[in-house]
C-alpha positions in Angstrom: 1.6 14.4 13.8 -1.8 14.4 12.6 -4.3 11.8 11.8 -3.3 10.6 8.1 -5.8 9.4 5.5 -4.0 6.2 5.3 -6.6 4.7 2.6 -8.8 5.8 -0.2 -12.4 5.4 -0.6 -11.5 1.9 -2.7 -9.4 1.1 0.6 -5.6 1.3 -1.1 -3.2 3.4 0.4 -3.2 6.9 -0.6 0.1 8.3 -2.2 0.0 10.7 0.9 0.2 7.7 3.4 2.6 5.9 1.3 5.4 8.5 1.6 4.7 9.0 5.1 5.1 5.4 5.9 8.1 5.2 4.4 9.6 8.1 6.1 8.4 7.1 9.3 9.4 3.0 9.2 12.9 4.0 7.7 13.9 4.4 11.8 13.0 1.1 12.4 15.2 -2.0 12.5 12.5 -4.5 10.8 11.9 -3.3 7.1 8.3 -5.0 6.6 6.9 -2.3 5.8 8.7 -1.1 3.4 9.1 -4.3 1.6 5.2 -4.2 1.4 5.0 -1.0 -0.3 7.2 -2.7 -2.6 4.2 -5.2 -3.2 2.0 -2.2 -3.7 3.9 -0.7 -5.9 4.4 -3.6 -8.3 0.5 -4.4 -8.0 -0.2 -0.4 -9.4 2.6 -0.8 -11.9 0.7 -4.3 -13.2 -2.4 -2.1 -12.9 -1.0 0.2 -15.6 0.0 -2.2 -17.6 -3.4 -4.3 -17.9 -4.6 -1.0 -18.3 -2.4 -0.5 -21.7 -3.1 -3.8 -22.3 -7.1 -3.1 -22.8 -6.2 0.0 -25.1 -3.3 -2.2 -27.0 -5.6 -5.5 -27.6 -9.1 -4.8 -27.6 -10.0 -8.4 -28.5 -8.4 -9.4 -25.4 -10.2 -6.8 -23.6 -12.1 -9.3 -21.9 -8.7 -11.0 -20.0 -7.2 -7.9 -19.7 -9.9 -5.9 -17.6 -10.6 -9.4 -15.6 -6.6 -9.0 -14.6 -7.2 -5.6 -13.6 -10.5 -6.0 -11.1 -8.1 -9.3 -9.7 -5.1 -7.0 -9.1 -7.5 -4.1 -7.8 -8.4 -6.9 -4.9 -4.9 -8.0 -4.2 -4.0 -4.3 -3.5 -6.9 -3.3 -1.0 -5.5 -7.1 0.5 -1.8 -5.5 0.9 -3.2 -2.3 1.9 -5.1 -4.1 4.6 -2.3 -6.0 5.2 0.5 -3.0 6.1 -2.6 -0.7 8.2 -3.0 -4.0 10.4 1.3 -4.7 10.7 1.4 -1.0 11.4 -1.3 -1.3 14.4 0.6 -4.2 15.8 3.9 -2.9 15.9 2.4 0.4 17.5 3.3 2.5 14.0 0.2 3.8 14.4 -2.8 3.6 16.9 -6.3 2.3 16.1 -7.1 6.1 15.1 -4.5 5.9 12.5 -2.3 8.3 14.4 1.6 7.3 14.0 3.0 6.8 17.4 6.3 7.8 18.6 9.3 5.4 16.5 10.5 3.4 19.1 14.4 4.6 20.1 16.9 2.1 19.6 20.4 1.5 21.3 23.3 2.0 19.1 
């Protein structure tokens, strides 16, 4: 396979990466990674909220758009956090090249 843009220019995983993550961890016995793409995705779908939440309540705009820069961080942290599980459990290399999924015995 080839090398995969696993993160954005803002460091969060692309919607590219995210797919191929899950496609690629779905062989595997330990679901970690999925259940952090989990995280992601409730961290964007909070992202669109606050986001209606500045066009909804403009006097709150203030709360609202603090919210969003705070959930903006926790995403590049859970992005961080699957690219370095990944390396360790030899997903994929220090390149960001997925390695071969382990075979397991049935």
């Amino acid at each position: 396979m080839s090398k995969l843009n696993i993160v954005d220019e803002d460091g969060c995983l692309t919607d590219e990466s995210t797919h191929a993550i899950l496609e690629h961890t779905e062989v595997l016995e330990c679901a970690c990674p999925q259940h952090l793409l989990k995280v992601v995705k409730a961290i964007r779908d909070f992202q669109e909220y606050e986001t209606g939440c500045i066009i909804r309540y403009p006097k709150d705009e203030k709360i609202h758009s603090w919210l969003l820069e705070q959930s903006k961080k926790l995403e590049k942290l859970a992005t961080e956090t699957i690219v370095d599980l990944m390396k360790q459990e030899n997903i994929i290399d220090d390149q960001l090249y997925f390695c071969t999924p382990p075979k397991f015995n049935s």
